[in-house]
C-alpha positions as protocol buffer text, in pm:
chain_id: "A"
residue {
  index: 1
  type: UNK
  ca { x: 7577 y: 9510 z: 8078 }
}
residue {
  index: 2
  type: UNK
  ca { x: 7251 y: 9259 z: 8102 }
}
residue {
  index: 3
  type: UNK
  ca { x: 7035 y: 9292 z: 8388 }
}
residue {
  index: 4
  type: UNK
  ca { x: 6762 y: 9034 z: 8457 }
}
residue {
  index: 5
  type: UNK
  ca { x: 6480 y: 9103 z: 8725 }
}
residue {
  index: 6
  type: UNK
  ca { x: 6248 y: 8748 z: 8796 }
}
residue {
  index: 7
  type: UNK
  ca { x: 5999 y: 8761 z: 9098 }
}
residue {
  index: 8
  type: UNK
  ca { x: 5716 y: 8547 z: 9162 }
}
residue {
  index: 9
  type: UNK
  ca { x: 5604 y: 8286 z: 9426 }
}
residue {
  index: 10
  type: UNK
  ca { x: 5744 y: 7925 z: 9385 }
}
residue {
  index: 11
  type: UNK
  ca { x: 5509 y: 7686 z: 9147 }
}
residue {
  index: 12
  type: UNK
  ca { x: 5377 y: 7418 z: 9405 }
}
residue {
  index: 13
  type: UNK
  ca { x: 5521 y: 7169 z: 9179 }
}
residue {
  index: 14
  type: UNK
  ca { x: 5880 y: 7254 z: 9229 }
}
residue {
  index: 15
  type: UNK
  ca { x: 6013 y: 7018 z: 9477 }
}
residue {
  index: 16
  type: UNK
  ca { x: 6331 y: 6901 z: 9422 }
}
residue {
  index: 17
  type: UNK
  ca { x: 6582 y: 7234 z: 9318 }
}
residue {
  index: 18
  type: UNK
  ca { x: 6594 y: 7602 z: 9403 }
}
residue {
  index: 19
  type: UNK
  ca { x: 6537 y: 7914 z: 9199 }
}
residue {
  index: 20
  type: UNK
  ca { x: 6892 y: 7907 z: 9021 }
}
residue {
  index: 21
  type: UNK
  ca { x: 6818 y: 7598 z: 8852 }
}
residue {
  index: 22
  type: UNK
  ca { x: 6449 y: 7639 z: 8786 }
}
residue {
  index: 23
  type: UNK
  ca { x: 6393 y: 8008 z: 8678 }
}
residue {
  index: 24
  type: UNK
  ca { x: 6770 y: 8171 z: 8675 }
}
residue {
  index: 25
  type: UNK
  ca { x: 6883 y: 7935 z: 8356 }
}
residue {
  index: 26
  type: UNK
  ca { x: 6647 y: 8105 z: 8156 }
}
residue {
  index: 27
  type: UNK
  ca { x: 6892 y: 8411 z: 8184 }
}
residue {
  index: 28
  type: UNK
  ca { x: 7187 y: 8291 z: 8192 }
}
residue {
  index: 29
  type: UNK
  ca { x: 7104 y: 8062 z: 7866 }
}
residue {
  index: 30
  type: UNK
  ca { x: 6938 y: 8454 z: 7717 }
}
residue {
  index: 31
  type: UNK
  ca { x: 7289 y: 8613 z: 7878 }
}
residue {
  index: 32
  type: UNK
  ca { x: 7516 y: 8360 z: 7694 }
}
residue {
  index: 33
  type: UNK
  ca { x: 7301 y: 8383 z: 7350 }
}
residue {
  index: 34
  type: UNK
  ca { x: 7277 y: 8784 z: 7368 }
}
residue {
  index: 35
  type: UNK
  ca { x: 7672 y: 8801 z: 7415 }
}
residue {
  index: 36
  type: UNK
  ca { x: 7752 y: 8506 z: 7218 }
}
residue {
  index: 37
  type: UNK
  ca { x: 7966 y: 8355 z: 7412 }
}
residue {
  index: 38
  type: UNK
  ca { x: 8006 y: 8183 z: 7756 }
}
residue {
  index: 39
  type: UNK
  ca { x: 8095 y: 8410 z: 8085 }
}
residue {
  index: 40
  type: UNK
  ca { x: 8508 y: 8304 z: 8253 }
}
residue {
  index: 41
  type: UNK
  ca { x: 8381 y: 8392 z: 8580 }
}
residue {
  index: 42
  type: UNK
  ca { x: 8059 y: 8383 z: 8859 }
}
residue {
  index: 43
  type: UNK
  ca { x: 7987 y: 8490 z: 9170 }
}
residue {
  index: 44
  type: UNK
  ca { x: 7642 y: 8456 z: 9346 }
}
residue {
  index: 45
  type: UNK
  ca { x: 7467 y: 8491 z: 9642 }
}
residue {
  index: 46
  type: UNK
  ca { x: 7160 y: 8320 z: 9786 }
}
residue {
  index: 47
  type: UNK
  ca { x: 6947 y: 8231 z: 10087 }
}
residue {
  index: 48
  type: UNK
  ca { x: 6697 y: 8045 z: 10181 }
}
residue {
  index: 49
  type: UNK
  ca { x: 6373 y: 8191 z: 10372 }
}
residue {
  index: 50
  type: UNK
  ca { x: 6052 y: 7974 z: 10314 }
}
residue {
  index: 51
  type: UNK
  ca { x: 6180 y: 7729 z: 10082 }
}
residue {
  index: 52
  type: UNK
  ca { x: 6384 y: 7360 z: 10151 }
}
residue {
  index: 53
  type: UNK
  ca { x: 6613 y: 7500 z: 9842 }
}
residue {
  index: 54
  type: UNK
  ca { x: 6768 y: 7850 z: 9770 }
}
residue {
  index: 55
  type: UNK
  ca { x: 6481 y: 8086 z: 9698 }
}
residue {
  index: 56
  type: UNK
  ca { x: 6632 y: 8412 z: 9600 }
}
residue {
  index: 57
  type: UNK
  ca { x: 6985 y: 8424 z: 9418 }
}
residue {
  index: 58
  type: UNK
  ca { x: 7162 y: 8746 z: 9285 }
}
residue {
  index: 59
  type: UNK
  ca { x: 7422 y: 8581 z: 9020 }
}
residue {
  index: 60
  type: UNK
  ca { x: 7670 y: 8778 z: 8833 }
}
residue {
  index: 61
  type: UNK
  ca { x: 7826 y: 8664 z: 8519 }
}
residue {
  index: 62
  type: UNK
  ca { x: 8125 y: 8802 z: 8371 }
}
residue {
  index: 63
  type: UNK
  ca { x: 8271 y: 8821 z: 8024 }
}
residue {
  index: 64
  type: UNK
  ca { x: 8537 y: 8891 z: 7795 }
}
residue {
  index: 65
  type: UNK
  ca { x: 8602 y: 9263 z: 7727 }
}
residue {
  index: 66
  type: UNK
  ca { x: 8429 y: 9384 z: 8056 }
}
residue {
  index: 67
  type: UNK
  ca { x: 8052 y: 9267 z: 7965 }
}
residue {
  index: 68
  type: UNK
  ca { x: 7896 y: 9115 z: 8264 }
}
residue {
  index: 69
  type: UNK
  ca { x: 7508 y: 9000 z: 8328 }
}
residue {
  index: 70
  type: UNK
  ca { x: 7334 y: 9023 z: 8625 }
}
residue {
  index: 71
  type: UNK
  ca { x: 7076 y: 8808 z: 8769 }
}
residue {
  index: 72
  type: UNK
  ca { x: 6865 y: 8882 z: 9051 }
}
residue {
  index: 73
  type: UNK
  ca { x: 6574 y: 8610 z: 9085 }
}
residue {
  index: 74
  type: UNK
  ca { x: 6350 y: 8522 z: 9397 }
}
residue {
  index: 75
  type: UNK
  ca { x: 6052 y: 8312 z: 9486 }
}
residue {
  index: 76
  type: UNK
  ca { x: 5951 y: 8530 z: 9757 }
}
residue {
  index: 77
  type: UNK
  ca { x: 5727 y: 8808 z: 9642 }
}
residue {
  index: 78
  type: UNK
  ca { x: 5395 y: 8774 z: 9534 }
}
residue {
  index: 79
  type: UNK
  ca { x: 5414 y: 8968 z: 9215 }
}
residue {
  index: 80
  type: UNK
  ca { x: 5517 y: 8782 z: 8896 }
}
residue {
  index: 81
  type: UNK
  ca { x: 5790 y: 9009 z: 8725 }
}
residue {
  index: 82
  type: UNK
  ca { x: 6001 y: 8938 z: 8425 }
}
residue {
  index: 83
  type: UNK
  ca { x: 6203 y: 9231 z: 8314 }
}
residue {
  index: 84
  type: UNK
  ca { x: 6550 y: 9267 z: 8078 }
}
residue {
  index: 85
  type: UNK
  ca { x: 6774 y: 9585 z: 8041 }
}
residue {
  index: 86
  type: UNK
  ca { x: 7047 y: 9592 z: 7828 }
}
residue {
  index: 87
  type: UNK
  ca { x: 7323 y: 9898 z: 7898 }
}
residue {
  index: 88
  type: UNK
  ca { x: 7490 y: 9991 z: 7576 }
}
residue {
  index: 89
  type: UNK
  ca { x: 7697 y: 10239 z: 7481 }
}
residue {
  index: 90
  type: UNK
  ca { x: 7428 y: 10487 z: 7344 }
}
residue {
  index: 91
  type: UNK
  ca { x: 7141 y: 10355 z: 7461 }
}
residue {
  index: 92
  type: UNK
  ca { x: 6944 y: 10142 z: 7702 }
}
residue {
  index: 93
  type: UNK
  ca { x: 6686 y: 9904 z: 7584 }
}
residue {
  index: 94
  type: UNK
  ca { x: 6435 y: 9759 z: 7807 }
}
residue {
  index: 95
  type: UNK
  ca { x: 6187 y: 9490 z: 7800 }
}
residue {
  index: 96
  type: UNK
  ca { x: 5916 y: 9292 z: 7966 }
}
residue {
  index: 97
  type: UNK
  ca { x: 5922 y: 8927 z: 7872 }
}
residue {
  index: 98
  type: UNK
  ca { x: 5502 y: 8894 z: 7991 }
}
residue {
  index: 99
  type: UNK
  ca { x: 5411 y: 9258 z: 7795 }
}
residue {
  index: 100
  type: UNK
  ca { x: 5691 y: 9130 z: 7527 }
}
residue {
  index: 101
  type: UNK
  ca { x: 5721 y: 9519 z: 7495 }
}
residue {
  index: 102
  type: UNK
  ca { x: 6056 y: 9702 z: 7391 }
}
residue {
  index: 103
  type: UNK
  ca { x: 6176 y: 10010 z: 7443 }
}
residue {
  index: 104
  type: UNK
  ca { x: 6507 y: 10163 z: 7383 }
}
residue {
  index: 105
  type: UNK
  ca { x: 6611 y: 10499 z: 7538 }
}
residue {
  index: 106
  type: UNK
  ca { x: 6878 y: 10726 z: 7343 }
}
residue {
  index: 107
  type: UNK
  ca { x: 6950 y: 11054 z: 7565 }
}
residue {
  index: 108
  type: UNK
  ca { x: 6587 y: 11239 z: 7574 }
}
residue {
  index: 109
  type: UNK
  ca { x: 6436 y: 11038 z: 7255 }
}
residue {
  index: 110
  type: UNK
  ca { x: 6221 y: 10709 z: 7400 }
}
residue {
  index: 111
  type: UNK
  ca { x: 6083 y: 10432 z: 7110 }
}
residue {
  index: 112
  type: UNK
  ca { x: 5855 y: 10152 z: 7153 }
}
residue {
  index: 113
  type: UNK
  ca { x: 5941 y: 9917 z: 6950 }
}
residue {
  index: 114
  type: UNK
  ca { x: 5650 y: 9748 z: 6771 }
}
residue {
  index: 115
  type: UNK
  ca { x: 5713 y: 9340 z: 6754 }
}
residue {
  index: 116
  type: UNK
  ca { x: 5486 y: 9019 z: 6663 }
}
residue {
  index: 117
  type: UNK
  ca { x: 5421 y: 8895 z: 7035 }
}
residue {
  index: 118
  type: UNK
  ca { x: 5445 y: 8520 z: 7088 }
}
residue {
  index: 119
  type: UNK
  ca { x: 5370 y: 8263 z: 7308 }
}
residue {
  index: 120
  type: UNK
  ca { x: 5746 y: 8128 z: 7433 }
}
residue {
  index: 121
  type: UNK
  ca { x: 5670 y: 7774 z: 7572 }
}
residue {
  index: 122
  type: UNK
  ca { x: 5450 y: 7741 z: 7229 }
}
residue {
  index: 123
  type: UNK
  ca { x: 5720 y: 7858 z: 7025 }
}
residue {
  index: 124
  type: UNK
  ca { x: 5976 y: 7605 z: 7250 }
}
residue {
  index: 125
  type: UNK
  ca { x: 5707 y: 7319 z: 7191 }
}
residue {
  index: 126
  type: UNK
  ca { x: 5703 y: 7384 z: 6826 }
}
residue {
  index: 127
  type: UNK
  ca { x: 6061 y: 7395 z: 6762 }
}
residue {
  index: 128
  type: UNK
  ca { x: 6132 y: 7088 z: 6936 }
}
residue {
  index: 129
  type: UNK
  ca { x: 5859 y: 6913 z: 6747 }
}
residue {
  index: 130
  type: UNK
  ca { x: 6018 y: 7040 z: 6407 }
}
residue {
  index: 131
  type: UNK
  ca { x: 6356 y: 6911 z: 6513 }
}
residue {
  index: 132
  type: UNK
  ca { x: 6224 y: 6595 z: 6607 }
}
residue {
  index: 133
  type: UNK
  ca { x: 6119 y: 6557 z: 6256 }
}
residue {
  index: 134
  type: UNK
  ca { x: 6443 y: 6714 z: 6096 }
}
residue {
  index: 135
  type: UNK
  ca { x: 6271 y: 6973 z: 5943 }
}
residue {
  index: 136
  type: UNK
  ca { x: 6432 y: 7295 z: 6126 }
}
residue {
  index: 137
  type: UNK
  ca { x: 6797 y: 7362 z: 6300 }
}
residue {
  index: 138
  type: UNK
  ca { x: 6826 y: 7315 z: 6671 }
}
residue {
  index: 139
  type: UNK
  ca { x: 6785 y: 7634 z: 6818 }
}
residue {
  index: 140
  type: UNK
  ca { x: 6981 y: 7531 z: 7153 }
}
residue {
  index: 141
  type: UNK
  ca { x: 7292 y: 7305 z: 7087 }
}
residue {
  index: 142
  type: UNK
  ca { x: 7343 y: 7003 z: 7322 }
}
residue {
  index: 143
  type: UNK
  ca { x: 7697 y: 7190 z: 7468 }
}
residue {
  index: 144
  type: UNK
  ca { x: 7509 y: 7494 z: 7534 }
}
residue {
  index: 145
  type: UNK
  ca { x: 7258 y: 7332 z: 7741 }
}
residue {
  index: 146
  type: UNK
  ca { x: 7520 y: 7163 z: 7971 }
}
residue {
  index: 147
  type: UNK
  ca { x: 7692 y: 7496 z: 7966 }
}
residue {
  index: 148
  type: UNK
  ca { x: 7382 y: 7649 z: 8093 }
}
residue {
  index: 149
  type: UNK
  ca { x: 7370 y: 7358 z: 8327 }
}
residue {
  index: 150
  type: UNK
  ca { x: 7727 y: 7380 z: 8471 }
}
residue {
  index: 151
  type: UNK
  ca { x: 7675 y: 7762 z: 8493 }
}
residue {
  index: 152
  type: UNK
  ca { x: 7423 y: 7733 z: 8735 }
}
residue {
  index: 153
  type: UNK
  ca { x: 7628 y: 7467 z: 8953 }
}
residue {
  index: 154
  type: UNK
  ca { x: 7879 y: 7729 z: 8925 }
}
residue {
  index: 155
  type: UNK
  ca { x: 7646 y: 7981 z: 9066 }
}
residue {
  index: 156
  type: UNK
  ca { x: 7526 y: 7716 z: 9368 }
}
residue {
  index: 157
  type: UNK
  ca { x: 7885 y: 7639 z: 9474 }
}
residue {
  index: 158
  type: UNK
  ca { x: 7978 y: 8042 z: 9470 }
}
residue {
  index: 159
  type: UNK
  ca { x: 7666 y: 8124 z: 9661 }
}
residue {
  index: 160
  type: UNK
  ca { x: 7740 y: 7832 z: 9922 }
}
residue {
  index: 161
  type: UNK
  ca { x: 8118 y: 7936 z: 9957 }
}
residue {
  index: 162
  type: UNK
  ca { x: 8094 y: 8279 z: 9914 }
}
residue {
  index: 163
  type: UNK
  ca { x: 8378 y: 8310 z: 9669 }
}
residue {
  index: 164
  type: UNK
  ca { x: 8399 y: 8375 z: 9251 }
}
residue {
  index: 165
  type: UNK
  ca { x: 8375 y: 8066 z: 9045 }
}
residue {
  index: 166
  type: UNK
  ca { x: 8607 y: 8049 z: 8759 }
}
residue {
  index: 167
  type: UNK
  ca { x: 8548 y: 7891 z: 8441 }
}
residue {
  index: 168
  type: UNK
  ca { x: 8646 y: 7743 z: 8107 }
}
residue {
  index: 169
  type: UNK
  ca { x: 8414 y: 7690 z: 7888 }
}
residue {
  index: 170
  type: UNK
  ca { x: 8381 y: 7602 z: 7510 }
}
């Protein structure tokens, strides 16, 4: 199980979609890559509060074999919050995507995993630059991205008709 926690206020310059298609891609896109595959069913739930567009969304993604991601996102608090947790069979690894710190809990034992921290949008800048001039592999394939895309629809239409959203895709 994947569970993705995203808080902040909305950026002023956000005018013309909600959260789900602004901030929760980013998870579902991490969900899909982390699992390696794409999820046959979602069901979400939003609401509106101070925003013309949804600006909170709980979206839940499910899997083959029982693996599901959850996605809890909002544009309401004033805090900026990125955290992951991944439930595994032995252990439960956590991170904090501003920190970029790990850590992975095994019954009583606790490690801190030490990694390189780097700047993501940098990194994102980079590779597109590098694939512009054919010198690396595209990270993100075209199909993904309009997976990602038709994922979040998915989560818009469940949250407006308050039912499970089934899909099929390759």
């Amino acid at each position: 199980m994947l569970e993705f926690h995203r808080e902040n206020r909305m950026p002023l310059h956000i005018k013309d979609v909600g959260i789900i298609y602004d901030t929760s891609v980013h998870d579902i896109d991490t969900a899909n890559w982390l699992f390696d595959e794409m999820p046959n069913v979602v069901f979400a739930r939003s609401g509106q509060i101070k925003h013309e567009h949804e600006d909170f969304a709980t979206i839940m993604l499910g899997y083959r074999d029982n693996k599901v991601a959850i996605i809890t996102s909002n544009w309401i608090t004033p805090k900026r919050i990125r955290k992951f947790h991944a439930i595994c069979n032995d252990a439960r690894i956590s991170s904090d995507f501003i920190t970029q710190e790990i850590k992975v809990e095994k019954q009583e034992d606790v490690e801190i995993i030490d990694n390189e921290k780097q700047e993501p949008l940098l990194r994102e800048i980079q590779s597109f630059l590098n694939a512009i001039k054919g010198k690396s592999e595209h990270i993100v394939k075209a199909q993904q991205a309009v997976n990602v895309s038709k994922i979040a629809e998915a989560a818009l239409l469940s949250s407006q008709k308050g039912v499970p959203i089934y899909l099929d895709l390759k």
